[in-house]
C-alpha positions, 0 to 999 in steps of 0.5 A: 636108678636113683640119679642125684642131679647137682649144680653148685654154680650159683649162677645157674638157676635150675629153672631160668632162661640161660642155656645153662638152664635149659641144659639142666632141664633136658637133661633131667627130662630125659632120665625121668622119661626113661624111668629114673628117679631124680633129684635136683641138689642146685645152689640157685633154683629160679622161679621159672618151673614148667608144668611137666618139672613141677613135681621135680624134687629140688633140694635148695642149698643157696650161696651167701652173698658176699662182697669179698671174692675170698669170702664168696669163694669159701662160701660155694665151698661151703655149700659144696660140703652141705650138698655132700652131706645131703646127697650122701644120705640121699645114696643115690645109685649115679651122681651126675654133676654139672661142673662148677668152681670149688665142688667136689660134691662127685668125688666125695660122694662116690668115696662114700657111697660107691655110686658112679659119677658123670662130670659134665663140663661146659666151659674152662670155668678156672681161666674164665673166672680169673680172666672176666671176674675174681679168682682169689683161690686158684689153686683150691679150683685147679685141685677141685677140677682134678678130684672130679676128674679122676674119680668121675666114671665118664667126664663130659665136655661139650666140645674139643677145645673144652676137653682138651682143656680138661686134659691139660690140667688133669691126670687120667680120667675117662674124658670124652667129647659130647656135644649139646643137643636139643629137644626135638618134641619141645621145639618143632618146625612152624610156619612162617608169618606172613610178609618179610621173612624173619631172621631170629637170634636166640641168646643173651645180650652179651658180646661174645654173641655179636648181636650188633654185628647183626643189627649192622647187618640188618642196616645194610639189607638190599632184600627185606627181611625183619629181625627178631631178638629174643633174649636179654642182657647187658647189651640191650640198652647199647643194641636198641641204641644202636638199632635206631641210630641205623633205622633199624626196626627190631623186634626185641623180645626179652628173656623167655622161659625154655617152654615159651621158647617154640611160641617165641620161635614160630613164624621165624624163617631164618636162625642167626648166630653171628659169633664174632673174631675171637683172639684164640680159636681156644675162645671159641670153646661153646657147643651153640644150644641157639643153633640146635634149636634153630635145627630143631625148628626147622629153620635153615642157620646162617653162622658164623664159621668159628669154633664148633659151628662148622661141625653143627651147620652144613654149608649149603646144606643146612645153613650158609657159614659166614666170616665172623665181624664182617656184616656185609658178608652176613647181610649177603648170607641173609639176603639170600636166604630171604629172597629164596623161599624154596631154598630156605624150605629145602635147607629147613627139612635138611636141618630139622633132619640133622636135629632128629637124626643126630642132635636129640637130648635123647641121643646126648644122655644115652651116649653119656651114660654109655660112656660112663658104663651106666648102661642106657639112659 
């Protein structure tokens, strides 16, 4: 099939270091390996290619920057409408859309082309915009979300509290639940380093991830194990801070490209994703691309229990779930885990088979297109 890809979330680089951006680049790696052809239509493209989507054709519509939240509003939807355009000639056989304020790229196209449709939707984007940034135009983002719903052969949330959220501000569509997954042929157990085991976090330095709840945790360790931070963010500056008030050595590794990630990943023994309490278990809507990937690596996860995560992470099995904001309770997880090299190697086999047997971006796509009736993948 001819598959058009489409993001017009100009946040979201095709080729970044955002999970967004890993999801984009799975999901394409698997359609071509499946013999599709496919082509990229992206607001935002990156600069971070890797060699095996070098040859990808990328077709670039960029946002105009604007100060005005209106005038940035009419600008995504103008890009919207170029992209329209363009995959409307492209005439593509399926159109598989990233959800994203203001398009209605899927909607259109299958009018005009008859061509079946994926939406794909990660997060309740409308409330989130109006809550954390500017949304001056609801009433155009709620009409966009309905179009894309109703017309899409499958529509795609990466969780339960995203589809129901979907569900109650929609009117019908074919709306199903498939969680995030991981490659398993990218990311592949390694051996630890030598010396004190390594607990790893993978993510962007923002609150949502509870970084300094961990950092909190490291100070109160009574077992020596060292913590490595990959990624970047808006609270780097506030962890490192942080980090030496309490004496903690922290191993900061900043923004890494997806395929630098099983190098970044290698001679971690433990994976750490310490989300915090949030207001409403409906907050806690993400499906963890960090957590997949600690799977995949063979490296046993201690989380915090909200939202998916108990879905993901078999307590006792394949990681240890923790209360979220309490540090002590997390270094005690942690603890455990470091001074017991025979359970961290049992419970890394259990994950990394939970990876393969369940979590493979392979398995994600072919579930997605069977939902959409698109046959296999």
């Amino acid at each position: 099939m001819r598959i058009a890809y489409v993001s017009v979330d100009p946040g979201i680089p095709v080729f970044g270091t955002k999970g967004a951006s890993v999801h984009v680049q799975e999901v394409v790696r698997v359609l071509r390996a499946a013999g599709h052809e496919v082509e990229v239509f992206a607001t935002r493209t990156g600069k971070d290619v890797p060699a095996d989507l070098a040859d990808l054709p990328v077709h670039h519509v960029p946002v105009g920057k604007a100060s005005d939240p209106a005038e940035r509003e009419r600008a995504q939807a103008a890009a919207s409408d170029e992209i329209t355009a363009l995959v409307t000639a492209h005439a593509p056989d399926a159109v598989y859309e990233r959800y994203s304020l203001f398009s209605t790229v899927l909607a259109r196209v299958a009018d005009a082309t008859g061509a079946k449709g994926v939406l794909e939707v990660n997060a309740p984007l409308v409330e989130e915009q109006a809550r954390h940034r500017d949304l001056v135009d609801a009433d155009a983002a709620w009409a966009a979300l309905k179009d894309q719903v109703a017309v899409a052969a499958a529509t795609i949330c990466v969780s339960d509290p995203v589809r129901d959220w979907v569900l109650a501000h929609t009117e019908g569509g074919n709306v199903h639940t498939v969680a995030n997954g991981v490659s398993t042929t990218r990311i592949i157990p390694a051996a630890e380093a030598d010396g004190e085991p390594v607990v790893t976090f993978v993510g962007t330095l923002k609150a949502w991830h509870g970084v300094d709840v961990l950092v909190n945790a490291a100070a109160r360790a009574t077992t020596g194990w060292r913590l490595r931070i990959i990624g970047d963010g808006p609270q780097r500056d506030a962890l490192e801070v942080q980090a030496a008030a309490l004496g903690v050595a922290v191993d900061f590794r900043g923004a890494v490209a997806p395929e630098q990630m099983p190098a970044q990943l290698a001679g971690s023994a433990i994976g750490a994703a310490p989300y915090p309490a949030m207001e409403s278990e409906a907050d806690q809507y993400f499906s963890p691309l960090k957590i997949y990937e600690y799977l995949a690596a063979g490296l046993p996860v201690v989380a915090s229990r909200v939202g998916q995560v108990p879905g993901i992470v078999r307590d006792g099995e394949t990681g240890l779930l923790v209360e979220p904001s309490d540090p002590a309770a997390l270094a005690s997880a942690l603890d455990a885990l470091a001074s017991d090299p025979q359970r961290r190697a049992e419970l890394g086999r259990a994950a990394r088979a939970d990876a393969e047997e369940q979590h493979s971006w392979t398995r994600v796509v072919a579930r997605t297109f069977e939902l959409a009736g698109l046959g296999a993948a």
